[in-house]
ROLODO-903886 format. One record per residue: residue in one letter; x, z, y of N, C-alpha, C in turn. Coordinates in steps of 0.05 Angstrom, whole numbers, plus 5000, padded with zeros to 4 digits. Layout:
# residues N
aXZYXZYXZY...
//
This chain:
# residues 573
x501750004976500050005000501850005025x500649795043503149835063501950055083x504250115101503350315126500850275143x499950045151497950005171495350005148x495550005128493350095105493550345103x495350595105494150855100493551025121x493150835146490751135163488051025163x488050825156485150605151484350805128x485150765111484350935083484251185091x485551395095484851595111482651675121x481551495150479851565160477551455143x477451315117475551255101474451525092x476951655081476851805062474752115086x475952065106474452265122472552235129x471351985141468851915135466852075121x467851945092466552055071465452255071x468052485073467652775073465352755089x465452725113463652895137461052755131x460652485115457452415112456552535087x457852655065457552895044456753095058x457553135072457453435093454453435102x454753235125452453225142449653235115x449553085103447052985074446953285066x449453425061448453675047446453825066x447553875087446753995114443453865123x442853565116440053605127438753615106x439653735079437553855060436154075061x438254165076437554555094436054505106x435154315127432754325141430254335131x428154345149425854385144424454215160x425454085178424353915193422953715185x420153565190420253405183421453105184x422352945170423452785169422652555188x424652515215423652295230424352025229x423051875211423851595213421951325225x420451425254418751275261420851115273x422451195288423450885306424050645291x424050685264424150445252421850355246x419450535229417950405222414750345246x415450555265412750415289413450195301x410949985292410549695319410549845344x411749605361412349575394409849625398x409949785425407149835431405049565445x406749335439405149095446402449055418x404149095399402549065371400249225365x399649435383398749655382395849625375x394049705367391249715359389950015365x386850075368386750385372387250495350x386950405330388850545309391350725314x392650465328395850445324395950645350x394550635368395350835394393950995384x392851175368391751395365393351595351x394851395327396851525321399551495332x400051395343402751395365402651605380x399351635394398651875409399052185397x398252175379398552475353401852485349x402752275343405152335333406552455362x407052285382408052535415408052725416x405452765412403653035428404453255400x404153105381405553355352408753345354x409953245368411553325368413353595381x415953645367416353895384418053935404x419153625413419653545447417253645469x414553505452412953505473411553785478x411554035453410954255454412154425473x414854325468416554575491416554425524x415254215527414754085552412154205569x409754255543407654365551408254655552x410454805531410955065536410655195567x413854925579414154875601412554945626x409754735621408754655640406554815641x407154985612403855245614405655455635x407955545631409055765647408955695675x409755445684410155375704407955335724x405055315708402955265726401755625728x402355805716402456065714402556185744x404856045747406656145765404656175800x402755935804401255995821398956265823x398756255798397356605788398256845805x400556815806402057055811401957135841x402856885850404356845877401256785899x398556595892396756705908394556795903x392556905916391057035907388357075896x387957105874386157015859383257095861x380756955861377357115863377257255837x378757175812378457305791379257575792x380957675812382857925819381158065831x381157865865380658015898379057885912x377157705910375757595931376957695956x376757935965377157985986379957816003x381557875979384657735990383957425994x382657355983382257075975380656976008x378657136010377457206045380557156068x381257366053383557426086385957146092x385257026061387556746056387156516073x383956556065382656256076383156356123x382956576119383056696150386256546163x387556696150390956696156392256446158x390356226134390855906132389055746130x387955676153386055536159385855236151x388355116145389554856138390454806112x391655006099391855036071390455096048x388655346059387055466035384555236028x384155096044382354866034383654686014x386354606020387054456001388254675973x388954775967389654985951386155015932x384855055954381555115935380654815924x381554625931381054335918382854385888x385554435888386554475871386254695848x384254755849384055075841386155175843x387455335860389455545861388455785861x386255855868384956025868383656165846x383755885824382256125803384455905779x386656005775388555805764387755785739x387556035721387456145693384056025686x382955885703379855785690379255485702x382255355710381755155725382154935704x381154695713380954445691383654365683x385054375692388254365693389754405675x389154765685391154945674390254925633x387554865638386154955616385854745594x387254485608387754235598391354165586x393054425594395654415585394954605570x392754835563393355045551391754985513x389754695522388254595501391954445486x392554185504394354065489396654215476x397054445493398454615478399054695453x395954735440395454905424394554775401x394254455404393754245391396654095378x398054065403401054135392403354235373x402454565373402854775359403154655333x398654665325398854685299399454375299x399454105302401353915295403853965281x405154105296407654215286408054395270x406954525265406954775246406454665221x403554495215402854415195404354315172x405454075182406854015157410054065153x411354285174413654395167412754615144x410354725150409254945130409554935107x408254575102408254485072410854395065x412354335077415454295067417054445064x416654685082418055025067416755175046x413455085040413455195014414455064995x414454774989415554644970418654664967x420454824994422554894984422955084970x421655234981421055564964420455484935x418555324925417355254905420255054882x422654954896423454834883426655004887x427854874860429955044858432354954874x434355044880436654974906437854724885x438954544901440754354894442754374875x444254154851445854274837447654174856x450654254844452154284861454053944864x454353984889456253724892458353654880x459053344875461753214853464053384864x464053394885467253504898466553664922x467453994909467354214919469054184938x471254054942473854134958472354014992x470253954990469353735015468053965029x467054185027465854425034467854535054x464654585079467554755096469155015088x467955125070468555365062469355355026x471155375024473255344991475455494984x475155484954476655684952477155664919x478755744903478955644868482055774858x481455824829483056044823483555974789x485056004778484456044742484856294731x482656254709482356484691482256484664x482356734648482756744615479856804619x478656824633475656774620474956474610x472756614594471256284588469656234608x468355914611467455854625463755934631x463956044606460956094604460956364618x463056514600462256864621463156824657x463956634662465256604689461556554707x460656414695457756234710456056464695x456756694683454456844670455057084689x457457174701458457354720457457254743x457956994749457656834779453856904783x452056884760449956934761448957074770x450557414752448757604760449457714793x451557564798452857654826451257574848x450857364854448457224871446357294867x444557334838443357544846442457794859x444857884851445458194849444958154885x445957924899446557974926443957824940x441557784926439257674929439957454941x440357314922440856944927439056884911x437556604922436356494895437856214880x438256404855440956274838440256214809x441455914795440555934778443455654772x443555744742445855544729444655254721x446155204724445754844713448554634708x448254584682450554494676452854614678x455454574688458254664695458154864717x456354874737456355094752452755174760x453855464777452255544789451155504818x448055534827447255404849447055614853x447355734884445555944891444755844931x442456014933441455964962440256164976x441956205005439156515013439656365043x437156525062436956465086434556405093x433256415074429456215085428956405097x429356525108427256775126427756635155x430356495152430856325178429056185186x427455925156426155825169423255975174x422256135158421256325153419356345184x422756535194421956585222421256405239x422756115232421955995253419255915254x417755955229415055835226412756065235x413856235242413256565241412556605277x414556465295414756475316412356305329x412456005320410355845337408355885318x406855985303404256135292403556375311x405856555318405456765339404156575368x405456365366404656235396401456255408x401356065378399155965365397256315371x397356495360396056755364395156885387x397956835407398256975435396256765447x395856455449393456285462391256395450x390456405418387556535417386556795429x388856965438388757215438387457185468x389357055488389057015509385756875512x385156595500382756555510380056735500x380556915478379357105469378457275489x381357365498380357565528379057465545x379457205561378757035581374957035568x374857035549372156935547370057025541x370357305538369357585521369757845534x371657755561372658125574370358155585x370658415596369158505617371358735638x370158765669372258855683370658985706x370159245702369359395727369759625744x368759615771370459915783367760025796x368560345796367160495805368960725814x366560775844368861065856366661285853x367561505847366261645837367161975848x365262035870366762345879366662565859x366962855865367363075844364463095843x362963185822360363275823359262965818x360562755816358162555807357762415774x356862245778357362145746357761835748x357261755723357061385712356261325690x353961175685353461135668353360805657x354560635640356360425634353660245628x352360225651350659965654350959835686x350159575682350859315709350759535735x348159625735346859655765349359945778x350760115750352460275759355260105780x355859925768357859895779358259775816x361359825822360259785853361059435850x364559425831364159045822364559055795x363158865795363758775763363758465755x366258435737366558085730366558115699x366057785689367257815663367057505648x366857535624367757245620365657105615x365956845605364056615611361156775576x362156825557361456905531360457145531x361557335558361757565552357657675560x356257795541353157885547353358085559x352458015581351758295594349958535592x347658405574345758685557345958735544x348558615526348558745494351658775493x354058695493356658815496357758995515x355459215527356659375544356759605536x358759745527358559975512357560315516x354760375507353760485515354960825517x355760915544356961145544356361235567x357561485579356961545611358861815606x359961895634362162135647360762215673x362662475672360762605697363962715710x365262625733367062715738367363055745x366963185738368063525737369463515767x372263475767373763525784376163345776x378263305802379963235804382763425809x384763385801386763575796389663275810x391163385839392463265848395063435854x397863365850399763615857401663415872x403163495883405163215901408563525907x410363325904412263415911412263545939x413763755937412963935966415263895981x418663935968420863865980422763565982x425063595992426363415985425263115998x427762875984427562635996424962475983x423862615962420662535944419362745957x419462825980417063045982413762845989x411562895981409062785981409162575951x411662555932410362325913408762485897x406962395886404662535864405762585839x405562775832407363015805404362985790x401963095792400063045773397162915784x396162765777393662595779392162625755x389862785751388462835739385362885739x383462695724381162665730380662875702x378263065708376963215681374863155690x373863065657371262945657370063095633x366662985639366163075611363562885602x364262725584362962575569362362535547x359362225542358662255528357861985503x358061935478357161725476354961595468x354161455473350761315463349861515486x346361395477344661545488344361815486x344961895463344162195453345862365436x349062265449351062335444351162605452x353162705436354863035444356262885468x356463205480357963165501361163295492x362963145512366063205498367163205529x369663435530371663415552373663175545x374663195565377362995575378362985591x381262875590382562835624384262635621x383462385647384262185648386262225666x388762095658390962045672392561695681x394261755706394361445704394361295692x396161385667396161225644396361345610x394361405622392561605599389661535595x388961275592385861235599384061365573x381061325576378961405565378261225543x379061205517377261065508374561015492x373160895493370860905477369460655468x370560745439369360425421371360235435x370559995437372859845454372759785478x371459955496372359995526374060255529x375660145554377260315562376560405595x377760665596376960715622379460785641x380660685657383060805671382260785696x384061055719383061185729386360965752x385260855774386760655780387460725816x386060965825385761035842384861375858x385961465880384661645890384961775927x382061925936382161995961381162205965x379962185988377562426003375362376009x373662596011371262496007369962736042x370562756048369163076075366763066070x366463296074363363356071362063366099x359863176106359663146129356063256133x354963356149352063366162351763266184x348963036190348763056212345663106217x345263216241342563286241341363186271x339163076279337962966296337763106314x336463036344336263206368334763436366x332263436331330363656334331963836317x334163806304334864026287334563896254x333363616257332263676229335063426207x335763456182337863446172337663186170x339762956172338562626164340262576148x343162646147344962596131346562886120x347562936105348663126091350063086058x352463036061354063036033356762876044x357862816017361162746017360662416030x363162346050363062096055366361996046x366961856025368861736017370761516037x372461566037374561476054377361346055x378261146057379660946046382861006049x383961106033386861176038389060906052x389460976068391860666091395260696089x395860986067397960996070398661146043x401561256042402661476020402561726023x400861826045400762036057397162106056x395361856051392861886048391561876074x393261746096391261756126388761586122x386361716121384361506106382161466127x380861166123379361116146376361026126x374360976150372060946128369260916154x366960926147364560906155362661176149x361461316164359261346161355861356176x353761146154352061026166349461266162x347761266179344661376171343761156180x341661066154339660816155337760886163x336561086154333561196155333661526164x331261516180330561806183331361986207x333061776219334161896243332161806276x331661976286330661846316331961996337x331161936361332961886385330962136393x332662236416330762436438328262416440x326962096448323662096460323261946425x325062086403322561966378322761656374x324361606376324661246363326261266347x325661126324326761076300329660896312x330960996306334160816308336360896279x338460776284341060836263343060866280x344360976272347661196274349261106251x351161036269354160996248356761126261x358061186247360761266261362461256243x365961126260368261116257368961306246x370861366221372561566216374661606209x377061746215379861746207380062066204x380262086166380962296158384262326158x385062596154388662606156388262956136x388662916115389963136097391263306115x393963286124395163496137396363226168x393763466179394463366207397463366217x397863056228401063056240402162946274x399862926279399162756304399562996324x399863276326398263406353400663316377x398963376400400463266425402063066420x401162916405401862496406399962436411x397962416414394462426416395362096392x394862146364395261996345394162156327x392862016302391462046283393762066261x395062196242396662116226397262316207x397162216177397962546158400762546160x401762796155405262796143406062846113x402962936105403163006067401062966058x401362936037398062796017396762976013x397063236004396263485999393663596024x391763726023390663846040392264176046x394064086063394964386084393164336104x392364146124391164166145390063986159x387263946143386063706142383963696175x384263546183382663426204380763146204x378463106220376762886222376162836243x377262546251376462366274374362246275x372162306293369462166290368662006311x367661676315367461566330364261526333x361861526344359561576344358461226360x357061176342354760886348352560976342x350360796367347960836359345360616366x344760466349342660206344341860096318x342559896316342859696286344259656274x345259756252346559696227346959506222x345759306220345059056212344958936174x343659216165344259196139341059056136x339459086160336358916150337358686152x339158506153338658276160339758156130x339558216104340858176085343658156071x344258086089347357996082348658266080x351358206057352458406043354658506068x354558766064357558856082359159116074x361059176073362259396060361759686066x361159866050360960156066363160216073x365260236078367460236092368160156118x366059926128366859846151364359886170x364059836201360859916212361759656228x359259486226359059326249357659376267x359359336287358259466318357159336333x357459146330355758856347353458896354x351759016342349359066358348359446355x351159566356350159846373351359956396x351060096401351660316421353560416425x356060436438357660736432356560996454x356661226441356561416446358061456477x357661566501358961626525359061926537x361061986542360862326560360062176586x358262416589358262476630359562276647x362462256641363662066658363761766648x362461706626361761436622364261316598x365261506595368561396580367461496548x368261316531367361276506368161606492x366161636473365161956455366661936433x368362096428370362126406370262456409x371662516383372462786372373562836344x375763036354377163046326375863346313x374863446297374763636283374863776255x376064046260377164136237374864256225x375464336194374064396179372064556189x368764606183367064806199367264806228x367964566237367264536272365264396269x363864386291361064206298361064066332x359763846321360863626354357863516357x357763586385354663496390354863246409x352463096393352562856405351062836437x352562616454350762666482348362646487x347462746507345062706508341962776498x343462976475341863196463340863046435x343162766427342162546404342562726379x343162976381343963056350346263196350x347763236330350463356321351163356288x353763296292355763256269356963466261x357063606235358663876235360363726208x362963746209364863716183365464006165x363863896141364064266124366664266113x366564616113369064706101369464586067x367864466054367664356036369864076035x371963976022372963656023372863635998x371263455986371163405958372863095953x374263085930376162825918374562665904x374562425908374062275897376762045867x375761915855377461795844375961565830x378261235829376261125817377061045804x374660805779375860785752375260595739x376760415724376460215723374960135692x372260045678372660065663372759765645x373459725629373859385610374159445584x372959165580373659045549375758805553x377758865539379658715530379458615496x377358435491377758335458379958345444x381558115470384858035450386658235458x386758395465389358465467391058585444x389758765429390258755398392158575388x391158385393390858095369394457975392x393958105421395557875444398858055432x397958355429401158515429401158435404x399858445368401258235347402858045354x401257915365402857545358405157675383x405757785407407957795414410057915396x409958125381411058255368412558095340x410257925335411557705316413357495320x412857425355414557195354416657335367x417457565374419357695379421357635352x419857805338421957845298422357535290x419757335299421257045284423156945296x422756975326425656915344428357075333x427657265330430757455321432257265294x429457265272431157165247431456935245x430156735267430656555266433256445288x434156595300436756605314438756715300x438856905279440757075274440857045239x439356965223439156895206440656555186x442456535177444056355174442756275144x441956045145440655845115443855795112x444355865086447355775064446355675034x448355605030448755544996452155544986x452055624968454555784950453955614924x457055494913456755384889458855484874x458355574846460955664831460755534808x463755334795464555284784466255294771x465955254742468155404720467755154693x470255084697470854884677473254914663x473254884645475954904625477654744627x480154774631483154564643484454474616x485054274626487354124597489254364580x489754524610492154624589489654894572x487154924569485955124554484555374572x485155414597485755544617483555574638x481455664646478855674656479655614688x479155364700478155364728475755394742x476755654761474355654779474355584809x472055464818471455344840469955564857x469055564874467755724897466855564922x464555504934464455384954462555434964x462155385001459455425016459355265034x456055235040455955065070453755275076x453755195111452455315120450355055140x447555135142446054935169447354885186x448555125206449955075224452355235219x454155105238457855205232458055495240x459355695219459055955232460656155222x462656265224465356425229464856645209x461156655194461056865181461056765146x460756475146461556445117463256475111x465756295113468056415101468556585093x467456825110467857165104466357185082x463857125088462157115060463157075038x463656825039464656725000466456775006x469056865019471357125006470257294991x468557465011467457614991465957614971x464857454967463457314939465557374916x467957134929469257074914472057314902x472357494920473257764912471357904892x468757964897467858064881467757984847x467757644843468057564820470957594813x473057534834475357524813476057814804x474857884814475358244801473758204772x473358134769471758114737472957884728x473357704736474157514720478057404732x479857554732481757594746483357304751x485657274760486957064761489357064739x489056834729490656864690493756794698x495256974677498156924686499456684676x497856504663498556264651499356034677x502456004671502555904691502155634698x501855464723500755164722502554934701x500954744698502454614679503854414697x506654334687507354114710506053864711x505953764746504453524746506053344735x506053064730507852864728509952674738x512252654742512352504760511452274768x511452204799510052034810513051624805x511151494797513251334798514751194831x517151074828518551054852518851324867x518851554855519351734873521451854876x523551944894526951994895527052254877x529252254865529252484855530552744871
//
């Protein structure tokens, strides 16, 4: 052979090797086998046949799954960032205010209600259509691996990235009868054939991987499960009051498109007892809240026992499969007011909107009915209010707490007097008073009627219209949210699963190990040893050392020494 013939031959010979290699290597897969670019017509040839399945085959593919993965997270992302009617209407109010030019186009787009929009709900269908595409018939090609026995072993072991061979005074039979129980022993699935032994472990790899997008597959049912079946409501609820878990209780309530509102609402009711609040007193945390505690005492069904409890932030109530968490809390003053004759129109707690971390809380209180003026005309009274736990304002002439706690609570009262405007239908918040068509209150000198008073003071209105007394009484309020969540059960599984399929299917290495034992000319037992792995990885080798330590300890290396090769002809001596 001349010289410019042996790197030609060479790289033949390497060739070789690495397409032995690669062939062994995509037997390890599980993928299914893609050989459309050869066999699909140009999409000129196409028929609806032919585009229907061209179309399946894309969309099943698992390019196009992690594209929609993609494009489900990514349309998510508007969820977060603006503000949703499914959340806050209200925010959704202050949006359209703030962007007079945008929020219209944003509400064309559904941005507003992302998670129910045609869109989102049209990447979340192909999604999931995708999935099982994919899942399906890798499923059926890892059971039929499972189902069939590992490969015998290849003509030439020495082509393995991982090798290794030794001789022994064993025979060849106890060598592949040792090699047996060893791979077992090390839970391989192993079995002899002919001259050597096969063995194979790692399916948990693919295992997992099939383990993972089935979890996908779980976390979307789970999700449209909830979307379609929740329910989601709040109620504020002072000390001394109750709730009982029907529509007309709640102050909002949403829920899903499936979800019945006369028959999946779970029949129960609580009576808030009292509230239990403690807040750091010193230091750079002085005012953060140390304990938040609602005690309640409830009941279930109609004609249930009654049972204690205490809800904490994240300690909710449950019952059957609603839950109750307690998502909020304030003040409530106990307020009286009584008309010019003495006689009582309003009297009890008026709840009040916390504005800060300190609880400076602001709020409304309205009399609709029952109230009249000096000469006897039916009118309405509303007034402004700014409660403060522990007064912090004095000589700033400012309204403001310095701690959450009641040390030294005060009430700012601003006094209106006409129309409410609650006859005119339209909805408006108890929290706020529209003034548009009343009165304010005036002293003597014509300058607007305000007053701050502490607990058990009394402030008389001008003109002989009445008086306001704030009782030594401040009762807490707290509110609470209550829902059905169907999937969520079903949403923390499938996360939990494709957590573990991700792990073993990252960390989990598909191998095969071949041992061979054949008897040598000179009488003398050769053994072989070899592994591949799916992918290239620094931990086989170590492996079948150790394999292969463990066998030659049983089957040792024979002191018979090699026989000489021959000489080669033309070769110098």
């Amino acid at each position: 052979m001349s010289k410019t013939e042996e790197p030609a031959a060479a790289t033949d010979e390497q060739s070789a090797v690495l397409a032995d290699e690669q062939t062994a290597r995509d037997r390890l897969s599980t993928a299914p086998k893609d050989d459309r670019e050869d066999t699909t017509p140009l999409p000129q040839a196409f028929g609806i046949v032919g585009w229907t399945r061209w179309v399946w085959r894309q969309l099943t593919s698992m390019r196009v799954a992690l594209i929609l993965l993609f494009m489900l997270s990514l349309g998510a992302m508007p969820g977060s960032l603006i503000p949703q009617r499914s959340v806050d209407d209200t925010k959704v109010a202050d949006f359209f205010k703030a962007h007079e030019t945008l929020a219209p186009l944003y509400d064309k787009l559904q941005l507003f209600d992302v998670y129910s929009s045609v869109w989102f709900s049209a990447i979340y269908i192909l999604l999931f259509t995708s999935l099982v595409g994919c899942i399906v018939p890798r499923t059926w090609q890892f059971v039929g691996q499972l189902r069939a026995r590992p490969p015998v072993a290849p003509g030439r072991l020495t082509r393995m990235p991982a090798y290794t061979t030794w001789r022994t005074d064993a025979s060849p039979e106890e060598v592949r009868t040792l090699g047996l129980a060893l791979m077992k022993k090390r839970r391989f699935r192993a079995h002899s054939e002919g001259n050597a032994v096969t063995a194979e472990k790692g399916y948990l790899r693919e295992a997992g991987n099939l383990i993972f997008h089935l979890a996908l597959i779980v976390l979307l049912l789970a999700f449209a499960t909830g979307q379609l079946f929740k329910s989601e409501g709040g109620k504020l609820i002072v000390e001394g009051g109750g709730f009982s878990n029907t529509l007309t209780q709640y102050d909002d309530f949403k829920s899903g498109s499936l979800f019945d509102r006369d028959q999946d609402l779970e029949p129960f009711s609580f009576h808030l007892d009292n509230f239990v609040g403690t807040y750091e007193r010193t230091g750079p945390q002085r005012g953060t809240p140390r304990v938040y505690e609602s005690h309640i005492t409830y009941s279930e069904g109609a004609d249930g026992a009654t049972k204690k409890a205490v809800i904490e932030v994240n300690t909710p109530l449950t019952v059957g499969g609603s839950k109750v968490h307690m998502i909020g809390h304030g003040y409530a003053p106990v307020i009286t007011i009584r008309d010019g004759r003495g006689k009582t129109v309003f009297s009890g707690p008026a709840p009040l909107l916390p504005t800060d971390a300190n609880v400076t809380s602001t709020g409304a209180v309205k009399v609709m009915d029952g109230y009249r003026d000096k000469n006897g005309k039916k009118t309405q009274l509303g007034f402004t209010a700014v409660f403060v736990p522990t007064f912090g304002g004095a000589g700033q002439g400012s309204m403001f707490s310095k701690y959450p706690g009641l040390d030294f609570p005060a009430l700012a009262l601003t006094g209106y007097h006409g129309s409410l405007g609650v006859d005119a239908g339209l909805p408006q918040s108890v929290y706020q008073l529209d003034t548009r068509k009343m009165t304010q209150f005036k002293k003597p000198d014509g300058s607007p009627f305000a007053k701050m008073l502490l607990p058990g003071e009394k402030m008389d209105l001008p003109d002989g219209a009445g008086s306001v007394t704030f009782e030594k009484d401040i009762k807490e309020w707290a509110t609470f949210q209550v829902s059905q969540q169907p999937g969520n059960m079903w949403a923390l599984a499938g996360a939990v699963a494709a957590i573990l399929g991700l792990a073993a299917s990252l960390f989990i290495q598909r191998r095969r190990v071949w041992i061979r034992a054949v008897r040598g000319a000179d009488g003398v037992t050769v053994v072989e040893m070899a592994g591949l792995g799916r992918s290239e990885s620094g931990r086989l080798p170590e492996e079948l050392a150790d394999l292969a330590g463990s066998l030659h300890s049983q089957a040792p290396t024979s002191a018979t020494p090699l026989p000489a090769e021959p000489p080669v002809e033309g070769a110098r001596a």
